[in-house]
Rosetta silent file (secondary structure, phi, psi, omega in degrees, C-alpha in Angstrom):
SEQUENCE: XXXXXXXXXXXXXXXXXXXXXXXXXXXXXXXXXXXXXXXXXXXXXXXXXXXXXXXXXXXXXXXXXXXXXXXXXXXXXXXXXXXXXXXXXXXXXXXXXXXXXXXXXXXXXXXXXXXXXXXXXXXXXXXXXXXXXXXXXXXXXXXXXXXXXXXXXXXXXXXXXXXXXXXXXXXXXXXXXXXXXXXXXXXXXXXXXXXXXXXXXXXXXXXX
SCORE:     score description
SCORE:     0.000 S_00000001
   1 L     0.000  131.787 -176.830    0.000    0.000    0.000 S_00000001
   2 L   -72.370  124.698  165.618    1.362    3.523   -1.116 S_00000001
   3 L   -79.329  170.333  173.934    1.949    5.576    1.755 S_00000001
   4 H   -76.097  -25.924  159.581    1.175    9.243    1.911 S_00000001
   5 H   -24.256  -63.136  167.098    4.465   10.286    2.161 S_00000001
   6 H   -34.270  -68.669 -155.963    4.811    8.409   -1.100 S_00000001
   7 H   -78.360   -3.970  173.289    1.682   10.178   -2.672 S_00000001
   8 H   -99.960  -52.595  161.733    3.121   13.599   -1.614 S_00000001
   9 H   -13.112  -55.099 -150.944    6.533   12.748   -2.979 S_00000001
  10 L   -98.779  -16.197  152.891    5.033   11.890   -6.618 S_00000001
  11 H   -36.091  -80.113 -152.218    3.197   15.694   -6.010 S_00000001
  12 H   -82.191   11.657  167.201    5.547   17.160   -5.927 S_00000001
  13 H   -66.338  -56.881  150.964    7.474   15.850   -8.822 S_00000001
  14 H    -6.611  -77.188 -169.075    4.473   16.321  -10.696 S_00000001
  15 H   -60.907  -40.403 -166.266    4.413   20.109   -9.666 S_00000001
  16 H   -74.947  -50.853  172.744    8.247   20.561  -10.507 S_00000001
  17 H   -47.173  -54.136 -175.689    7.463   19.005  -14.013 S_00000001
  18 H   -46.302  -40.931  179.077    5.212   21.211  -14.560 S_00000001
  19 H   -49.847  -80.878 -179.969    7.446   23.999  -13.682 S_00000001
  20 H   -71.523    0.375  149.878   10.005   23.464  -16.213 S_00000001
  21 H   -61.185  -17.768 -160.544    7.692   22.309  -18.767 S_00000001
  22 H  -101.911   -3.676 -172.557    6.312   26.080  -18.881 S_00000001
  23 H   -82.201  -27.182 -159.639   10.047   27.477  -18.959 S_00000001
  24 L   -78.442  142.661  179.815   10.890   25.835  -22.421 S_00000001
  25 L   -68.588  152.118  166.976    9.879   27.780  -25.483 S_00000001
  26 L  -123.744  141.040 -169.398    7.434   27.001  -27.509 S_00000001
  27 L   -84.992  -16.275 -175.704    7.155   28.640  -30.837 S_00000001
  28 L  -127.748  141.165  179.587    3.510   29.089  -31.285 S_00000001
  29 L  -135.549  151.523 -175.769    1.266   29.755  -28.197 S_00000001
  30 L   -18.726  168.951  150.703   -2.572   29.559  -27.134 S_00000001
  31 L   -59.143  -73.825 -127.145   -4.581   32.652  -28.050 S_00000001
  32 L  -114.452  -30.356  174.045   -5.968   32.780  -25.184 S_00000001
  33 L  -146.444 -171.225  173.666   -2.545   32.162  -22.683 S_00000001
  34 L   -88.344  -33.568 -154.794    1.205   31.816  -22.073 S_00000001
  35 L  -107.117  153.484  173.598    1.191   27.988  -22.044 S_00000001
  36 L   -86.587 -175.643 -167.359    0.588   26.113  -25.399 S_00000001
  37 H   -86.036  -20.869  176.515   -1.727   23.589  -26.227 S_00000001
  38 H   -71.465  -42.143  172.458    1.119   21.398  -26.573 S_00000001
  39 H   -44.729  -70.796 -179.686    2.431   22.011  -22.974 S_00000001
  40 H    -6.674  -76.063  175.820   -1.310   21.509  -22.172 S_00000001
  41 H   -42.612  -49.385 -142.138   -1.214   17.949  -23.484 S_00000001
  42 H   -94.797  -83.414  171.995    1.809   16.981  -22.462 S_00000001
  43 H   -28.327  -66.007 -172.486    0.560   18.314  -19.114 S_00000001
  44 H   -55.499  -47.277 -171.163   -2.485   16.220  -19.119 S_00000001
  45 H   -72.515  -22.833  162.237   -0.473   13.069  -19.820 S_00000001
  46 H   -85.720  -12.520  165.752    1.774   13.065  -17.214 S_00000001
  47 H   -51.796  -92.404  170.087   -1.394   13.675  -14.760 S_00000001
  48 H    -4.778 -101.739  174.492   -3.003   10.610  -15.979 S_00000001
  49 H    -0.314  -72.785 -172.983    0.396    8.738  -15.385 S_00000001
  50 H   -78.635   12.259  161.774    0.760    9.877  -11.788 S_00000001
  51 H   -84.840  -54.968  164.125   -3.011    9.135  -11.406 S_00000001
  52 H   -53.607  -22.102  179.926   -2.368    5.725  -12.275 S_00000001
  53 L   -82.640   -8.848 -159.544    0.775    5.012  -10.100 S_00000001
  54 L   -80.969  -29.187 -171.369   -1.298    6.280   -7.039 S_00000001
  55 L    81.154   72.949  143.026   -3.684    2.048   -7.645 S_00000001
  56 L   -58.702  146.830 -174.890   -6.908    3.626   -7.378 S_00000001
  57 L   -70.827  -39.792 -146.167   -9.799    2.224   -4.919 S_00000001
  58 E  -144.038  145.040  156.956  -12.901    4.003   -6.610 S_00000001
  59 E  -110.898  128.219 -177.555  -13.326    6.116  -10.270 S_00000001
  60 E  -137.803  133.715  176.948  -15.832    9.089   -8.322 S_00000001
  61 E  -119.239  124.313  164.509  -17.974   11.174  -10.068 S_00000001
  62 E   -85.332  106.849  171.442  -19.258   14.663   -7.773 S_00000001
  63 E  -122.924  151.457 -178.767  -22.033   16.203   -9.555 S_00000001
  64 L   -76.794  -56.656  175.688  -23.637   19.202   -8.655 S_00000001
  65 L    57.256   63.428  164.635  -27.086   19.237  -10.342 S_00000001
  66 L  -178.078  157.507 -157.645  -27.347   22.708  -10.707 S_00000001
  67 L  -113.293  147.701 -172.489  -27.308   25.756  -13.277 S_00000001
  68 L  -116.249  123.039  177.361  -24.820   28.641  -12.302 S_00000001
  69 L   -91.699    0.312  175.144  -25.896   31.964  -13.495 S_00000001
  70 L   -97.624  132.883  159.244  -21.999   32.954  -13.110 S_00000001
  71 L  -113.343   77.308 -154.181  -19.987   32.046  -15.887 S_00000001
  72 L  -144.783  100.461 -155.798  -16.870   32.917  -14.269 S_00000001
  73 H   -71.316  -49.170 -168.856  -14.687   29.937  -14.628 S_00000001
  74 H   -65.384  -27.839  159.901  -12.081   30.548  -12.072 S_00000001
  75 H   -73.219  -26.837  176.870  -15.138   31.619   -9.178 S_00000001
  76 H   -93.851  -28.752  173.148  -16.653   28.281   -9.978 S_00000001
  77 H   -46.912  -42.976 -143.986  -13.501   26.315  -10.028 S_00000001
  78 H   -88.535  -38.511 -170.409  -13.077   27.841   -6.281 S_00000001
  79 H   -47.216  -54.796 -170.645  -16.973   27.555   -5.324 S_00000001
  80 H   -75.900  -17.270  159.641  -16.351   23.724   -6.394 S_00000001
  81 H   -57.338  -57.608  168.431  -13.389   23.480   -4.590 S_00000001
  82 H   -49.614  -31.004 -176.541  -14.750   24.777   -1.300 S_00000001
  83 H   -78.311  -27.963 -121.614  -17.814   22.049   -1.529 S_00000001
  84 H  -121.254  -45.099  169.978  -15.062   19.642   -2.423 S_00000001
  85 H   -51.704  -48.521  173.699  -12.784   20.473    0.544 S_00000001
  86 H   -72.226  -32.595 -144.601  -15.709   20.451    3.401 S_00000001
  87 H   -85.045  -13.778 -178.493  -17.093   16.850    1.872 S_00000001
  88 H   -74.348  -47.180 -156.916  -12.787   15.808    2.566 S_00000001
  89 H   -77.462  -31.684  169.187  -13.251   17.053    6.069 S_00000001
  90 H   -34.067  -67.605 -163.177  -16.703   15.556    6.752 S_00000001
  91 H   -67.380  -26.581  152.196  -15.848   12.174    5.242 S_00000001
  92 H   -65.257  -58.192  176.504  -12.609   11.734    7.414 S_00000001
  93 H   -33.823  -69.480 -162.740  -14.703   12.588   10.498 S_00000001
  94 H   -62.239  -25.359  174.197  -16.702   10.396   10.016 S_00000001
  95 H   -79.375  -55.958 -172.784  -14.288    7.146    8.944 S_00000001
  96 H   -77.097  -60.891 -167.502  -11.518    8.205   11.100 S_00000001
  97 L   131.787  160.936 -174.567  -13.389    9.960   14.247 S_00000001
  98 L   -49.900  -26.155  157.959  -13.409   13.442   15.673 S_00000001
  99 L   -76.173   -9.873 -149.944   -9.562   13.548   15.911 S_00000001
 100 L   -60.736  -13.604 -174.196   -8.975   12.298   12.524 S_00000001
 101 L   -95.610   18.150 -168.466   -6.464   15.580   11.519 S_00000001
 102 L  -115.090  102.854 -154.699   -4.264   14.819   14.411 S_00000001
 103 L   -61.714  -36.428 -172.839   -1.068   12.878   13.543 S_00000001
 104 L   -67.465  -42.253 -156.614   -0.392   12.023   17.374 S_00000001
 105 L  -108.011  -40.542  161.867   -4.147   10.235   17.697 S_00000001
 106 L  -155.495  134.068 -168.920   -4.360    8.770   13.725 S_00000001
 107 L   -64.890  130.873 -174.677   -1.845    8.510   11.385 S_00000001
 108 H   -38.537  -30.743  170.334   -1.843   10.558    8.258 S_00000001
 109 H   -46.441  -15.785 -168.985   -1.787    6.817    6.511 S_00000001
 110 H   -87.125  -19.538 -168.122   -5.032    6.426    7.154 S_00000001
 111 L   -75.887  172.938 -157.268   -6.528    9.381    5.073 S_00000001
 112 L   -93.598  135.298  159.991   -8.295    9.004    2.392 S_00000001
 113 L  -116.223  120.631 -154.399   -6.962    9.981   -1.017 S_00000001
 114 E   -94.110  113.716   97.319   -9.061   12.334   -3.902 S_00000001
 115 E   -46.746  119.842  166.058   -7.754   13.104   -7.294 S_00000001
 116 E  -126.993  153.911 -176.778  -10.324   15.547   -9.070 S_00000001
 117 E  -128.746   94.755 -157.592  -10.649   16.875  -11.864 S_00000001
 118 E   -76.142  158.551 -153.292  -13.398   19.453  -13.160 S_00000001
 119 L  -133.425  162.227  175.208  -15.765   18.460  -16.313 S_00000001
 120 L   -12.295   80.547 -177.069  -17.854   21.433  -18.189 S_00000001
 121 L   -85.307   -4.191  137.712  -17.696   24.018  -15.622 S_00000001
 122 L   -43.093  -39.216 -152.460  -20.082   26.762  -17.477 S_00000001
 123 L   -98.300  -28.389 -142.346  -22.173   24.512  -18.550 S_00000001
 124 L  -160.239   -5.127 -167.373  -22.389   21.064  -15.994 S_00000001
 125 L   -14.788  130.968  118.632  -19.736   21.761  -13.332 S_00000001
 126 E  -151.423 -159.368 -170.186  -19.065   18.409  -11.611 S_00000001
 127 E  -147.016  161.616 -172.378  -15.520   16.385  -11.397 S_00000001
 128 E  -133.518  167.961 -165.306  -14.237   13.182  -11.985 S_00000001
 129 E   167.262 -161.319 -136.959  -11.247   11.243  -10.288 S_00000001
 130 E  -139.379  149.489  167.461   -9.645    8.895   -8.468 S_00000001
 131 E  -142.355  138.035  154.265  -10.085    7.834   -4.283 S_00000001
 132 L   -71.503  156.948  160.964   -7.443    6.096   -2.382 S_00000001
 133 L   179.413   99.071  173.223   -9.371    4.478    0.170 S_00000001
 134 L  -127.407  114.535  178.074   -7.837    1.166    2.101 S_00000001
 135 L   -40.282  154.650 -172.712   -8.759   -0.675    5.312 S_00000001
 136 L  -154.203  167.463  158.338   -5.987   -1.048    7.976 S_00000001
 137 L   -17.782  -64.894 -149.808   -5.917   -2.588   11.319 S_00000001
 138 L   -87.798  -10.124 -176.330   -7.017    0.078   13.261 S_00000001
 139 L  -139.837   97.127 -179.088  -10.001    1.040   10.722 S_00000001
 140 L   -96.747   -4.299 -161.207  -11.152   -2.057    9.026 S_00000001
 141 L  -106.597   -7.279 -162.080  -14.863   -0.782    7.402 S_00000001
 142 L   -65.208  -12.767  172.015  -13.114    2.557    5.963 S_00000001
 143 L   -97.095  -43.120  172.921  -13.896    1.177    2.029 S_00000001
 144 H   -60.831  -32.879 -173.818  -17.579    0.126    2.928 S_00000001
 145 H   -88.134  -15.485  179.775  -18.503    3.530    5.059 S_00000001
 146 H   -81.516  -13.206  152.276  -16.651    5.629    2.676 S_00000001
 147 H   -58.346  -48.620 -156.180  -19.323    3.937   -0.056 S_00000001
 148 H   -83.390  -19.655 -147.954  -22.025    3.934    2.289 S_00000001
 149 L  -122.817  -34.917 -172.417  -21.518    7.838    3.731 S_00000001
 150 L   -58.208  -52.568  153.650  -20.313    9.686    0.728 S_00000001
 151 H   -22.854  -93.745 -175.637  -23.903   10.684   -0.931 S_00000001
 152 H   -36.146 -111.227 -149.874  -25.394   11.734    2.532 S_00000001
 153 H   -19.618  -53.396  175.697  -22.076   13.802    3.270 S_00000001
 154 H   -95.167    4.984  142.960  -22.282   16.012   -0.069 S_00000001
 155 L  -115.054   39.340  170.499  -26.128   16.412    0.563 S_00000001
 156 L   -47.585  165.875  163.937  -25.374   17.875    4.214 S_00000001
 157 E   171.465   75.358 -178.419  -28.395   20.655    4.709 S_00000001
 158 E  -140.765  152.130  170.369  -28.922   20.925    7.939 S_00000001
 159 E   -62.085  147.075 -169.526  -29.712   23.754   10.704 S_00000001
 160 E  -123.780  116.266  148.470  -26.776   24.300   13.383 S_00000001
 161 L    19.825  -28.121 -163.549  -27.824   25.502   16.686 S_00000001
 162 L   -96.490  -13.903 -136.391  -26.462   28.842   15.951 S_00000001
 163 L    13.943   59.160  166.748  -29.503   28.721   12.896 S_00000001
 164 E   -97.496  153.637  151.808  -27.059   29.175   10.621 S_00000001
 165 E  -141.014  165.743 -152.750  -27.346   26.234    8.163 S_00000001
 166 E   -96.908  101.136  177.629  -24.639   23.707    7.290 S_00000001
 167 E  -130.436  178.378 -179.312  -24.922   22.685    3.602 S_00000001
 168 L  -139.638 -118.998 -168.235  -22.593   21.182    0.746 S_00000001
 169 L  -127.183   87.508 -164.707  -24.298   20.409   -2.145 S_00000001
 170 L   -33.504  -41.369 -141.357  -28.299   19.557   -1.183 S_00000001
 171 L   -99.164   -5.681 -146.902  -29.715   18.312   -4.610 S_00000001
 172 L   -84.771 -174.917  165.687  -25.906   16.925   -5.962 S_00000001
 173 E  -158.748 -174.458  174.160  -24.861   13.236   -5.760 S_00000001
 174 E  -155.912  143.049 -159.718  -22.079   10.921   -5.970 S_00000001
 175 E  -103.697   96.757 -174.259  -21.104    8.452   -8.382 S_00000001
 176 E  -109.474  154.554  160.141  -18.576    5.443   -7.001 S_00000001
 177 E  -137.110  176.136  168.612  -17.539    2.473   -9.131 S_00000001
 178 L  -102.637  133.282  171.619  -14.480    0.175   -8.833 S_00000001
 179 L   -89.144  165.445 -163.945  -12.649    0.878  -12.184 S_00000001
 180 L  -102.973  -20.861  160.367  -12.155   -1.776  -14.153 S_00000001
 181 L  -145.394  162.249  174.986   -8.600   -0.201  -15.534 S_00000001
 182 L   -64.250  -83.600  169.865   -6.623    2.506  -13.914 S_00000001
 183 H   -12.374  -76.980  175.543   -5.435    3.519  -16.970 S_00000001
 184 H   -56.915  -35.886  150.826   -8.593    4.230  -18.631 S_00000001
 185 H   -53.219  -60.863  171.840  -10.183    6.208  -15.526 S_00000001
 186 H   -47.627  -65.748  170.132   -6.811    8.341  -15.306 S_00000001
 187 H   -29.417  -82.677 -156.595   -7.780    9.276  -19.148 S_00000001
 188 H   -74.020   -9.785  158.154  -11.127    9.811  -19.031 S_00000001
 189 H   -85.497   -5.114  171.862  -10.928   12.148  -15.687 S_00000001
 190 L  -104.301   -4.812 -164.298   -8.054   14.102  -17.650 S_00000001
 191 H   -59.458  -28.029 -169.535   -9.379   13.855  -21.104 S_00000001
 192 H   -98.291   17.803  177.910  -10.374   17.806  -21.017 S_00000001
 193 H   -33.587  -52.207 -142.016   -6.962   18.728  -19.212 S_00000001
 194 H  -100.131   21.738 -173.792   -5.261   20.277  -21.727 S_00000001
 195 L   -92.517  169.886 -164.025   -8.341   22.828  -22.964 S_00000001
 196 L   -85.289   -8.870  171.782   -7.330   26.379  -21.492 S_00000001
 197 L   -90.055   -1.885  172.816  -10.349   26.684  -18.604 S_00000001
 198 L   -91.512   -5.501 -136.999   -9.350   23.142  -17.392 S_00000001
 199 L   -84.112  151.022 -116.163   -5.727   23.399  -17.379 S_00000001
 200 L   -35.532   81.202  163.497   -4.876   22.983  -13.847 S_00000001
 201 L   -70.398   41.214 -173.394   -7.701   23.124  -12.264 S_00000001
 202 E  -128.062  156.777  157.266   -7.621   20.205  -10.044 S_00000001
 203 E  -116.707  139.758  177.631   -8.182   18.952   -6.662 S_00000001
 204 E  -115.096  149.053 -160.200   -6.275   16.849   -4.519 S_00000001
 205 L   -72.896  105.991 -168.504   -7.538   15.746   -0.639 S_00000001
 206 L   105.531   -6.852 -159.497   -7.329   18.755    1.235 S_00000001
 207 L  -102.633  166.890  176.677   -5.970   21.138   -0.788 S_00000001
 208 L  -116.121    0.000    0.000   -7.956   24.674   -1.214 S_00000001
């Protein structure tokens, strides 16, 4: 089993590739940006790649099920980020326990890990991806309740004591399968990578 160490490691390699992919020139560039469409590609394909070395548990779909009168691609990338971010911290509460970000009481091995990706965010906003998710010792049920919990968790709506209320995304759902190749899941949640309102535009577990 890949630890997280591991899965932060192959980040940040990731991230450094990226880096020096955008210093080399390219003679003809986007319209629309500084990086080309080739960089783009290029860009997409090593995602995929390091999507596949992570052995995903689950291909996850988040959908939203809802029409955004903002077209504003970079406010809905964040808006979907933020929903995407409380549904990390929920869904560790609930597998790990009330402690679950505390290194001392359970070990970072245990969390759960999310590759996302966003799919027609004008039009359709949801994301598609990848979940780490493996049973251990001390948590042996964490791939059945993270099945069993994830829906309810990203249709929180509920009143808080303060009568404020606590929502994610009421009407949305979520879509788990086992994939049947890595490979092909790593594609098809990267296939729109390299257009210029996805390009990176992803989430990873925890990040904001």
């Amino acid at each position: 089993m890949k630890t997280l160490e591991t899965d932060q490691e192959l980040l940040k390699e990731f991230q450094q590739y990226q880096k020096e992919q955008l210093k080399k020139p390219e003679p003809t560039y986007h319209p629309i940006g500084s990086v080309s469409h080739s960089q783009r590609i290029q860009n997409k394909q090593e995602f995929a790649k390091w999507m596949d070395s992570l052995e995903p548990t689950f291909f996850i779909t988040f959908v939203f099920n809802r029409k955004f009168a903002n077209r504003n691609v970079e406010q809905l990338v964040t808006y979907g980020k933020e929903r995407l971010h409380k549904f990390h911290k929920y869904i560790h509460r609930k597998l790990l326990g009330r402690y679950w970000y505390k290194p001392e009481i359970v070990d970072p091995q245990e969390h759960i890990l999310m590759v996302l990706l966003p799919q027609d965010i004008t039009t359709n906003l949801h994301y598609h991806g990848i979940v780490v998710v493996k049973n251990s010792t001390m948590f042996p049920n964490k791939v059945r309740m993270f099945q069993e919990h994830s829906n309810r968790i990203w249709n929180t709506n509920k009143e808080l004591s303060t009568g404020n209320r606590d929502v994610i995304v009421p009407n949305g759902s979520v879509d788990i399968q086992e994939p049947i190749s890595a490979q092909k899941v790593s594609r098809y949640s990267t296939r729109k990578q390299d257009q210029y309102e996805n390009y990176e535009h992803y989430y990873i577990s925890g990040s904001k």
